[in-house]
C-alpha positions as CSV (number, residue, x, y, z in Angstrom):
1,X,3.0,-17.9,6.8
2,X,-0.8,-17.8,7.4
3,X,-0.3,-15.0,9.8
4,X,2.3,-13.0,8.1
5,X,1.4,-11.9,5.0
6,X,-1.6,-10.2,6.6
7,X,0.5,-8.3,8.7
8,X,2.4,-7.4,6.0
9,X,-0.6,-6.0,4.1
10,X,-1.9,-4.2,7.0
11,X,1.7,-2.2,7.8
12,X,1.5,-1.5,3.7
13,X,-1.8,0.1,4.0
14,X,-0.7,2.0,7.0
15,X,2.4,3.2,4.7
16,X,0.1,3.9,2.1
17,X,-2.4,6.0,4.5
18,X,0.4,8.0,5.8
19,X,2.3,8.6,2.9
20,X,-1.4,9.8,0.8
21,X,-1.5,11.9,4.3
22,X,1.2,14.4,3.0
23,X,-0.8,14.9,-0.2
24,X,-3.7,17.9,-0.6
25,X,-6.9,16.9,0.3
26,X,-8.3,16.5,-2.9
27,X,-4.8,14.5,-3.9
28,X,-5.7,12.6,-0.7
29,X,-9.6,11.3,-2.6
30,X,-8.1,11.1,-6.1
31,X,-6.1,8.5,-4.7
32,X,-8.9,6.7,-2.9
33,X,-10.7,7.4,-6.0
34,X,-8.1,5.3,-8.2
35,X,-7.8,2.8,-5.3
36,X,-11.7,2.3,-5.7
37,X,-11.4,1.8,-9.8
38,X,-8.6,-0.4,-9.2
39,X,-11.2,-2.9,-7.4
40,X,-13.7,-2.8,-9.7
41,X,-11.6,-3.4,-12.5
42,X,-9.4,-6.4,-11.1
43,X,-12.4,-8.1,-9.8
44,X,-13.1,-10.5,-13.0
45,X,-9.0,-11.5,-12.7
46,X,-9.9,-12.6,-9.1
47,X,-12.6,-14.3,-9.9
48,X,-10.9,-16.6,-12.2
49,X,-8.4,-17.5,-9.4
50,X,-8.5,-20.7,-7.1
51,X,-8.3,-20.8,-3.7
52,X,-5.3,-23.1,-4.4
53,X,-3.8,-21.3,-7.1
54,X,-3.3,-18.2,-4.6
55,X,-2.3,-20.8,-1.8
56,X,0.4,-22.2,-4.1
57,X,1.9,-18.5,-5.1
58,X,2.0,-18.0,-1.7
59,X,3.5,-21.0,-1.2
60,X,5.8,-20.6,-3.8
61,X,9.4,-19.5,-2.4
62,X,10.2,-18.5,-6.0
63,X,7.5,-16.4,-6.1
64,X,7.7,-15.2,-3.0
65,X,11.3,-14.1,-3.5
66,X,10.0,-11.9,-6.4
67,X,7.5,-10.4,-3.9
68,X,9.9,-9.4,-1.5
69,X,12.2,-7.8,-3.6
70,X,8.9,-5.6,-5.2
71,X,8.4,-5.0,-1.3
72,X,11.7,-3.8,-0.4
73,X,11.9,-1.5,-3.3
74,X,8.7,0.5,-2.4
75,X,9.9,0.4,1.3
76,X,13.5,1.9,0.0
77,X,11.4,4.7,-2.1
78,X,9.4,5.4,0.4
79,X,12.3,5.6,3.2
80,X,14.2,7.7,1.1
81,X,11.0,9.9,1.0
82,X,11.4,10.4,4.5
83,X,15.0,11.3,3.8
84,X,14.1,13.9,1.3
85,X,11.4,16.2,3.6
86,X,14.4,16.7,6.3
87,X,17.0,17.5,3.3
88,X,15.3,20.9,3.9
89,X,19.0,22.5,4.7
90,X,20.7,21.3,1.4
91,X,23.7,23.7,-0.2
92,X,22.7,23.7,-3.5
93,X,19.7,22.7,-5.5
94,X,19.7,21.2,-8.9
95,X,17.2,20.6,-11.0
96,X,17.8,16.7,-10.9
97,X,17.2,17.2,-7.0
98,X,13.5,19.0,-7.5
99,X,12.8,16.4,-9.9
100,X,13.4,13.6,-7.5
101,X,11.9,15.5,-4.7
102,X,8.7,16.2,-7.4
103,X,8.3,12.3,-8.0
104,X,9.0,10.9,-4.3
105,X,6.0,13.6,-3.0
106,X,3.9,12.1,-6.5
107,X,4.5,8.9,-5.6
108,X,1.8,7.1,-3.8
109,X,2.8,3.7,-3.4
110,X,1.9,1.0,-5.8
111,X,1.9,-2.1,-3.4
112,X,-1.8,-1.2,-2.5
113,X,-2.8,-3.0,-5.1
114,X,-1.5,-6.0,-4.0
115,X,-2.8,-5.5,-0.7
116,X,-6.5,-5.2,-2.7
117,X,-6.3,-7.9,-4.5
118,X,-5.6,-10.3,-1.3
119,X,-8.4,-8.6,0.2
120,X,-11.1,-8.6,-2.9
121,X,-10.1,-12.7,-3.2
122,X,-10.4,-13.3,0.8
123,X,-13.9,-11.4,0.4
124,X,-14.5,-13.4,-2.4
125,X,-13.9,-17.0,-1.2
126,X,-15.1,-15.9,2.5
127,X,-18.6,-15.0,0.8
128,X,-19.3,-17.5,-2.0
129,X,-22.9,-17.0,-2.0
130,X,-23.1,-13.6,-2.4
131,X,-22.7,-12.0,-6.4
132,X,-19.5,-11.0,-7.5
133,X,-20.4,-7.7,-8.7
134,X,-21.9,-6.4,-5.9
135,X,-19.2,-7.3,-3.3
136,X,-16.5,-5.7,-5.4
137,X,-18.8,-2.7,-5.5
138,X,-19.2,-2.9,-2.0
139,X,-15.5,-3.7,-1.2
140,X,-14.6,-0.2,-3.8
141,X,-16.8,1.9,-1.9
142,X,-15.4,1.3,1.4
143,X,-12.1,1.3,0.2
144,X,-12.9,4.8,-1.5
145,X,-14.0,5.9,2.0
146,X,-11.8,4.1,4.5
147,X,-8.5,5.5,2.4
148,X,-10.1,9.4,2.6
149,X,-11.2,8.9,6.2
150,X,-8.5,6.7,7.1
151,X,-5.5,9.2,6.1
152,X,-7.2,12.4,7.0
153,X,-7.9,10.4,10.6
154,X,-3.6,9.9,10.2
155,X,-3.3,13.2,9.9
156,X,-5.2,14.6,12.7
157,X,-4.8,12.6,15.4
158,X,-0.8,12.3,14.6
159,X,-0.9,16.3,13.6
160,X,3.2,17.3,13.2
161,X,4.7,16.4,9.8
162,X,7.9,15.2,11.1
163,X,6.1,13.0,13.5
164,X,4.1,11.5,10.3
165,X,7.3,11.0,8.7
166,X,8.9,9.3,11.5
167,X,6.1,6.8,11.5
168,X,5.9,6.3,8.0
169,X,10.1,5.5,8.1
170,X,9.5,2.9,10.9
171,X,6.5,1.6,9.1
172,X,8.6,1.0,6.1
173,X,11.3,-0.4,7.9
174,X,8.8,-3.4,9.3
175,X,7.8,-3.9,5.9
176,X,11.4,-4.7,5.1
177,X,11.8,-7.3,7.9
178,X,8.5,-9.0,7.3
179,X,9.4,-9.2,4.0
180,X,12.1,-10.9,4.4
181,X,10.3,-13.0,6.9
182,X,7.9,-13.9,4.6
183,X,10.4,-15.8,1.8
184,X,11.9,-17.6,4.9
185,X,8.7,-20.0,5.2
């Protein structure tokens, strides 16, 4: 367990990166933008936690369940995302299928805040000496700049679209199985 739910995290920020990939560039920074607040404001709620009270959600196969299904429902949005840019040839388009076309392109992914908050409290208990406030501050800043950098980086060095998207449904598809890895501990 100790090893696989930082695997998981890392193949959801990768989803994340290349899904804010498809987005404008400025679409691409709000996003880190919100990422960044999302630290900052979080940061007294992870201080209040134990070490043990994360260990025992983590722990928790209840919980864990719970987790997993969140995890698998982002992964199945985001797959069907991947669906939705090659429907390119369909017969007839409805309004209902812009709309869900319109919110799958909005949508960012909402499990990077999870993936945050295990990263703000491993900072936090791998650093106890050092203030609170300064190492979310630090920890918001270089996620503001390594989620700008970081998809734009995507985005170049992968270059075609449908090449993006087939990384981005294989991604998703590991998030799936590791999720269900993860509640079988």
């Amino acid at each position: 367990m100790d090893y696989v739910i930082p695997i998981l995290a890392i193949f959801i920020t990768l989803s994340f990166l290349l899904k804010v990939g498809f987005y404008p560039r400025w679409g691409t920074w709000l996003a880190a933008l919100c990422c960044a607040l999302f630290v900052l404001l979080i940061t007294p709620w992870v201080t209040e936690q134990s070490k043990t009270a994360i260990a025992a959600f983590f722990a928790s196969r209840e919980k864990m369940l719970d987790v997993s299904v969140c995890i698998t429902l982002e992964a199945a949005i985001l797959i069907t995302f991947c669906f939705d840019c090659f429907s390119g040839m369909r017969t007839r388009d409805t309004a209902f299928k812009r709309s869900v076309t319109f919110l799958l392109h909005l949508y960012p992914g909402l499990l990077i805040g999870g993936v945050l908050c295990y990263i703000l409290a491993e900072l936090l208990f791998s650093f106890p000496g050092i203030d609170f406030n300064m190492l979310s501050w630090t920890v918001a800043t270089t996620t503001f700049l390594l989620i700008g950098i970081g998809a734009r980086l995507l985005q170049i060095l992968l270059g075609d679209k449908a090449l993006r998207l087939e990384i981005l449904f294989i991604v998703n598809i590991f998030i799936v199985v590791l999720s269900i890895i993860a509640t079988g501990y």
